[in-house]
N, C-alpha and C positions, 0 to 999 in steps of 0.2 A: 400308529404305534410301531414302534421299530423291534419289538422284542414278541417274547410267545408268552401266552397267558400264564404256564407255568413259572415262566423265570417271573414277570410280573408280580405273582403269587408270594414267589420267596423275598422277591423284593421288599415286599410290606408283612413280612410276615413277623411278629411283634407280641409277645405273649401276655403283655402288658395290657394289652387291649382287646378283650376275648371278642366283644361286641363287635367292634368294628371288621374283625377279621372275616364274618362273614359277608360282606357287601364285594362286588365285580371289580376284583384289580384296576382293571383297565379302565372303569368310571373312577374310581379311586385319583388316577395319576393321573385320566383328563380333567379331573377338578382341582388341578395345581391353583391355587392363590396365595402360597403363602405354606405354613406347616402344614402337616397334616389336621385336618379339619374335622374328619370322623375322631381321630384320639383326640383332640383336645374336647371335644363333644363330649363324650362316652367318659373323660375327665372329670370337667366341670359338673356333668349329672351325677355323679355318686356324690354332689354335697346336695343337690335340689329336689325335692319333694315335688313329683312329676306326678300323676295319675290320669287315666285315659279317661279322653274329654275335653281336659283342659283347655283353653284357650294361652298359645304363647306366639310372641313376638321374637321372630329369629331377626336379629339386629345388622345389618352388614353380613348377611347370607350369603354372599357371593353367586355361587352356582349352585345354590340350595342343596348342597350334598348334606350339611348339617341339616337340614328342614329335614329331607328324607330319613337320615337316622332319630331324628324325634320325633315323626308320625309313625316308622314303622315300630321302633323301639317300646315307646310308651304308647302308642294310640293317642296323640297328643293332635290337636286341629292347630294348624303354626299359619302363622301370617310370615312370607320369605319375603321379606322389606330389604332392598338394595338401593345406593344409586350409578354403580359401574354396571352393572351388568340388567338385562332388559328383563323386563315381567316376562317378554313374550318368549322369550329364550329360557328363562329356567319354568315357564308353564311345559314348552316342550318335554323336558326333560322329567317334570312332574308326572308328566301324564304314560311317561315312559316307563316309570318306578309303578305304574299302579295307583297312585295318591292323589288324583284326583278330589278326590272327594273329602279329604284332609289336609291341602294346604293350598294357599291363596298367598301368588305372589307379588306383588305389592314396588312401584317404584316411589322412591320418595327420599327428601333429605335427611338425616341427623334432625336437624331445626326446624324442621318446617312437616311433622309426623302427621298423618290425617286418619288419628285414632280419636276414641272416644275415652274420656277420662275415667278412670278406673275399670278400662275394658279388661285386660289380660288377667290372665293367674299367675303366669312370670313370665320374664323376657330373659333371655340370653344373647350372647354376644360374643362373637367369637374372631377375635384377631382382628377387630376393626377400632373397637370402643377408646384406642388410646388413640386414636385420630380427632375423636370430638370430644372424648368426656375426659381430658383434663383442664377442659373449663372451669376455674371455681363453682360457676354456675349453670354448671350444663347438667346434674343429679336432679338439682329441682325442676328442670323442666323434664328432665326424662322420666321421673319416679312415678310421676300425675297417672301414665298410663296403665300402672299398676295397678289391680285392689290391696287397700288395704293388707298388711299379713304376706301380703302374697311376695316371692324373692326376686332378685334380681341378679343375674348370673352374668360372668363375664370371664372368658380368658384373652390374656392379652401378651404380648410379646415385649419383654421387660426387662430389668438388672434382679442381677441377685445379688449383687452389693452396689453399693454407690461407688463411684471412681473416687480415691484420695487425692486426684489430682484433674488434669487434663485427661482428655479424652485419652486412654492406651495407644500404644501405637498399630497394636495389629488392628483393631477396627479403626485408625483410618488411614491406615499402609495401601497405596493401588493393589490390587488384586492382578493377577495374571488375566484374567478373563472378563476385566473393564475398570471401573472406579472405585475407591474404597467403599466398603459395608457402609460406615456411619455417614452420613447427610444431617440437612436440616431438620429434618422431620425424625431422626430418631431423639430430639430431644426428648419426644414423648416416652419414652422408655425411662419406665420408672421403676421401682423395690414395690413386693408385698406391702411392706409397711407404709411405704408412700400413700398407696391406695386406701389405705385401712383410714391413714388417717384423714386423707383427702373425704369420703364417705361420711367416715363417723360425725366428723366435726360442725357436718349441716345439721345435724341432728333428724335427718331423717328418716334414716334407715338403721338399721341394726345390723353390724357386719358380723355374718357368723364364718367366715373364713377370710384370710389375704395369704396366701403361702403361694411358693415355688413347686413348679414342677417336678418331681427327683428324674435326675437323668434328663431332662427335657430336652438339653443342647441335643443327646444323641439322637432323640425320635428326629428332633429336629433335622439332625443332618441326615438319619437315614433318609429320611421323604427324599430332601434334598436331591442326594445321589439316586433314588430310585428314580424318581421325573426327568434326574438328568439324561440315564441311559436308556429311560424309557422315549426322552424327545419332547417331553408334555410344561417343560418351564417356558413361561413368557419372559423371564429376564435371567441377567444371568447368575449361576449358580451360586450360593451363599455357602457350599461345603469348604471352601480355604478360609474364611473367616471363622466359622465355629469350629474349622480343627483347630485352628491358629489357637484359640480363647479358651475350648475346653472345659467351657461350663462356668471357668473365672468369674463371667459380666453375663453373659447373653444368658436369660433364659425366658420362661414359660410362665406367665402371674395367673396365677386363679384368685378372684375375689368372688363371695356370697354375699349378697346384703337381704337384708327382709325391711318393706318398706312396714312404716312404725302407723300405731292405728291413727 
């Protein structure tokens, strides 16, 4: 890390997310994957009904930073199921937090989960889920590992409107610091509503939220800038894109579902 714990601090420092401001700057910005991971966590739980004990499935965990804020937060027992990153690398890290004894990290695909059916009490997912689950049929196979009643949590990196046309030009204008934002794989990037109605229409689950972030570009880009000057991004930085856009397209999707009896 190239900078001091203090500036680190101010870095992320964010009033919007009281929870998360307690956890070690510098683990904060070496668990770059993507947005910040403790706020969209500490997000998505003020719609889910968490109580300690529980058993949850943290979905595409990355570097279990999100696992950590849901065992120590709720007293929650998380299963940190990844396929980039190694069990034995985020056990290190587990065992670094104290949490041993509340989360079990798990390597395995999207499709191929090696749980037991109606194991969980809920599963979350966070910044991964629009990688597999805009499958038609990727809800039924995921829902099975829920009980009954029990929710299904996701945020996801998304529109907050639909383009009236071709893709805008600033997401896919080159960037100064390599190739444009938009690629193949952001076609996944869909609207709240999209989601709601992608969900609802299998009749499985009961969505009790699909909405947008408020502000979300900007947490977005703070992280952004913080990692950059901190040194801690594996690719490069997304801040000229979402100053460019400004909340326009890019943002932040929270969906709740509750799987139906």
């Amino acid at each position: 890390m190239r900078i001091s714990k203090e500036r680190m601090k101010e870095l992320l420092e964010n009033d919007r997310f009281p929870r998360s401001a307690k956890y070690d700057p510098e683990w904060v910005l070496k668990g770059w994957m993507g947005p910040n991971v403790l706020w969209l966590t500490e997000w998505l739980c003020e719609k889910m009904e968490l109580k300690p004990g529980m058993r949850v499935l943290d979905m595409g965990c990355g570097k279990a930073l999100s696992s950590a804020f849901l065992a120590r937060e709720f007293g929650l027992r998380v299963w940190a199921n990844d396929l980039w990153i190694s069990p034995t690398e985020n056990w290190q890290r587990i065992r670094e937090a104290g949490l041993e004894n509340q989360i079990c990290p798990i390597y395995a695909e999207a499709h191929s989960l090696p749980y037991a059916e109606n194991f969980f009490d809920a599963i979350v997912c966070l910044d991964s889920y629009q990688y597999y689950g805009t499958d038609d049929l990727y809800l039924k196979y995921f829902q099975k590992y829920v009980r009954p009643g029990g929710q299904i949590g996701i945020v996801v990196a998304g529109l907050a409107r639909d383009f009236d046309g071709p893709v805008p030009e600033h997401l896919t204008a080159p960037r100064k610091n390599g190739g444009p934002f938009w690629s193949d794989e952001c076609w996944c990037f869909h609207t709240g509503d999209w989601w709601h109605n992608l969900w609802e229409r299998t009749g499985l689950v009961e969505v009790e939220i699909a909405d947008a972030m408020p502000d979300g570009w900007r947490f977005w880009l703070q992280y952004e800038k913080a990692c950059a000057e901190a040194g801690t991004l594996l690719f490069p930085s997304e801040e000229e894109t979402l100053e460019a856009d400004a909340g326009r397209y890019l943002a932040m999707i929270r969906v709740v579902g509750r799987r139906k009896q």
